[in-house]
MIROKE-627229 format. One record per residue (C-alpha): residue in one letter; x, y, z. Coordinates in steps of 0.2 Angstrom, whole numbers, padded with zeros to 4 digits, always signed. Layout:
<nodes>
aXYZ...
</nodes>
This chain:
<nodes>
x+0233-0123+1385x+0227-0132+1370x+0211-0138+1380x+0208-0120+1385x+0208-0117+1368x+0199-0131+1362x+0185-0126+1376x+0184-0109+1369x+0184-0114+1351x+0168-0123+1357x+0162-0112+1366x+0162-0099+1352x+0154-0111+1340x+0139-0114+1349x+0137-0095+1354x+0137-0094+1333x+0127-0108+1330x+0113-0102+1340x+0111-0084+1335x+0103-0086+1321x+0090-0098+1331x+0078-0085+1339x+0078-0075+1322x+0073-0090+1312x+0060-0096+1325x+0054-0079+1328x+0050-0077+1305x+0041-0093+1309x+0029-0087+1321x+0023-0076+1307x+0018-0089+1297x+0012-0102+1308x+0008-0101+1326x+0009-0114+1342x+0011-0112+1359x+0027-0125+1357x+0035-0114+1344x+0033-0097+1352x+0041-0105+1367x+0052-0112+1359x+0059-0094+1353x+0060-0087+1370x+0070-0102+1376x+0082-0102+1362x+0084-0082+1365x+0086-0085+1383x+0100-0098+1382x+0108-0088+1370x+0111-0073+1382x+0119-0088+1397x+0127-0092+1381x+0138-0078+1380x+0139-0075+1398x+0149-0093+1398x+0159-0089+1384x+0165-0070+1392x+0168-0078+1409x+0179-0094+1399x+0188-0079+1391x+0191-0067+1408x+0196-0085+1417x+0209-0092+1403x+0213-0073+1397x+0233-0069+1398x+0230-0061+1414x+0228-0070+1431x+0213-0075+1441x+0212-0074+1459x+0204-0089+1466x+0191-0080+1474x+0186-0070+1459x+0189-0087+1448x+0176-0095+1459x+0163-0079+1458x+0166-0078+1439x+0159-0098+1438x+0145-0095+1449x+0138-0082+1438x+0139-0091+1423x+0133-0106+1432x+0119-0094+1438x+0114-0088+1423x+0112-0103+1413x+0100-0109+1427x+0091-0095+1428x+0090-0094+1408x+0082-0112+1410x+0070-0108+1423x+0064-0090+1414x+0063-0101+1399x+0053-0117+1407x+0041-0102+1416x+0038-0092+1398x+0032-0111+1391x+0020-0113+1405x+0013-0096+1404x+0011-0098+1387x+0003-0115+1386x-0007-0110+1398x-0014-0093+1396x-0014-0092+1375x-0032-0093+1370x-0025-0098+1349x-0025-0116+1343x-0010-0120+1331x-0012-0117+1316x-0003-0112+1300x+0016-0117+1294x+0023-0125+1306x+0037-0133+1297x+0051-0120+1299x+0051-0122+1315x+0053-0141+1315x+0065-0141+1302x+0077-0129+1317x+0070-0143+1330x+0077-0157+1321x+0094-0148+1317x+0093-0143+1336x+0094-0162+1342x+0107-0166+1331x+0118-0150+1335x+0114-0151+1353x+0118-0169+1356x+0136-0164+1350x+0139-0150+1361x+0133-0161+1376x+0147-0176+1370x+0158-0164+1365x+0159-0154+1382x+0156-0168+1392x+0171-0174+1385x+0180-0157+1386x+0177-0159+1405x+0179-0175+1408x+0197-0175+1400x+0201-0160+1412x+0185-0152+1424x+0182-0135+1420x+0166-0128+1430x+0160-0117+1413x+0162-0135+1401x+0152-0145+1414x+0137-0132+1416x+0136-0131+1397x+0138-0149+1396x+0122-0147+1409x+0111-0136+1396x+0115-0145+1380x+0110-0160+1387x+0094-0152+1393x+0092-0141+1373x+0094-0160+1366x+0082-0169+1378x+0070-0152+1376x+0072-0155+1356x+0067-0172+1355x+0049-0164+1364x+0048-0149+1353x+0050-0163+1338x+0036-0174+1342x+0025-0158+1346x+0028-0150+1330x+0025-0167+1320x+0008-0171+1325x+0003-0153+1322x+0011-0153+1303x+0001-0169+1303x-0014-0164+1310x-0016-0148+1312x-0036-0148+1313x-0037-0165+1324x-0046-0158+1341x-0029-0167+1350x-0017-0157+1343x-0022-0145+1355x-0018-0154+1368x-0001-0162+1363x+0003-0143+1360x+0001-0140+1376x+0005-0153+1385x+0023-0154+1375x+0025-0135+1381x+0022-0140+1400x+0033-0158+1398x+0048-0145+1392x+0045-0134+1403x+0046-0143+1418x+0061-0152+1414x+0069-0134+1411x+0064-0128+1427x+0070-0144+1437x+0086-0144+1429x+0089-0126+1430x+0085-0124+1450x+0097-0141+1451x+0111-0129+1442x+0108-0113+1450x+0109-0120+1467x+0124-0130+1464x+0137-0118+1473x+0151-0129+1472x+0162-0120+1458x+0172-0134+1453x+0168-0150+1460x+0150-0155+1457x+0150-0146+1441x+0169-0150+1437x+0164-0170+1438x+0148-0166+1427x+0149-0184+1418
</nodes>
């Protein structure tokens, strides 16, 4: 009982620590505009919505009332789904955007690496903390979130380096291009990793052993 609760307590911290993420990122686009940034807001609004979805389905499975198997094993599969899917709507928006938006950066683009920087550090302790939530007893929710921090952290790091050079150099005829081509680097990995979730069926054994 008390790792169900520590699992939900986690759970409920990192739905609260990442609300305030797409409104933040989303004042900064008024300011200061990149194709990094902006995509960066719709994959943090994104996995906010799998976010919840986890947490709900943690609460329904470890709730005072008893879960079927069958519905226990239905409820992970659509958590596990929708993270995925959150990861590969968010790796297609990045793309699209990288691709198809005609605007340079430009502008203030320092609010939105001041929330990438606190990303990797936040997000790099929700992976170890739900890797090791899961790995001291496998849970199919804690392994899939474990999944998705480490991708948030790893997708960070990109963000970071993107958003540097353009603080740096804003006006250098590269920056153009390291915008861009940090918003398809993301977005790719998003995409792999997400399909590699969604199509994991197995409710509790290659997720429960996430390591």
């Amino acid at each position: 009982m008390n790792k169900q609760k520590s699992g939900e307590r986690t759970l409920l911290t990192s739905l609260v620590l990442s609300s305030p993420g797409p409104l933040v990122l989303g004042s900064g686009l008024l300011i200061g505009f990149s194709s990094t940034l902006l995509a960066d807001f719709l994959r943090r609004s994104s996995e906010l919505v799998a976010i919840i979805i986890s947490w709900v389905v943690f609460r329904m499975l470890h709730g005072k009332k008893k879960v079927e198997e069958t519905q226990k094993e239905r409820l992970e599969r659509i958590a596990k789904v929708c993270v995925g899917v959150a990861m590969c709507l968010s790796g297609a928006a990045m793309i699209f955007v990288a691709l198809f938006s005609a605007k340079a950066a430009s502008g203030n683009v320092i609010p939105g690496l001041v929330i990438a920087l606190l990303g990797v550090t936040t997000n790099s302790w929700f992976f170890l903390r739900y890797r090791r939530l899961n790995r001291e007893k496998p849970n199919a929710i804690l392994a899939v979130q474990s999944k998705l921090y480490r991708a948030k952290s790893l997708v960070d790091i990109c963000v970071v380096i993107a958003l540097v050079v353009i603080a740096v150099a804003p006006d250098a005829p590269m920056t153009r291009w390291v915008d861009m081509g940090g918003s398809i680097v993301v977005a790719s990995y998003l995409i792999m990793n997400g399909i590699k979730v969604s199509k994991n069926q197995e409710a509790n054994g290659g997720l429960g052993k996430e390591g």
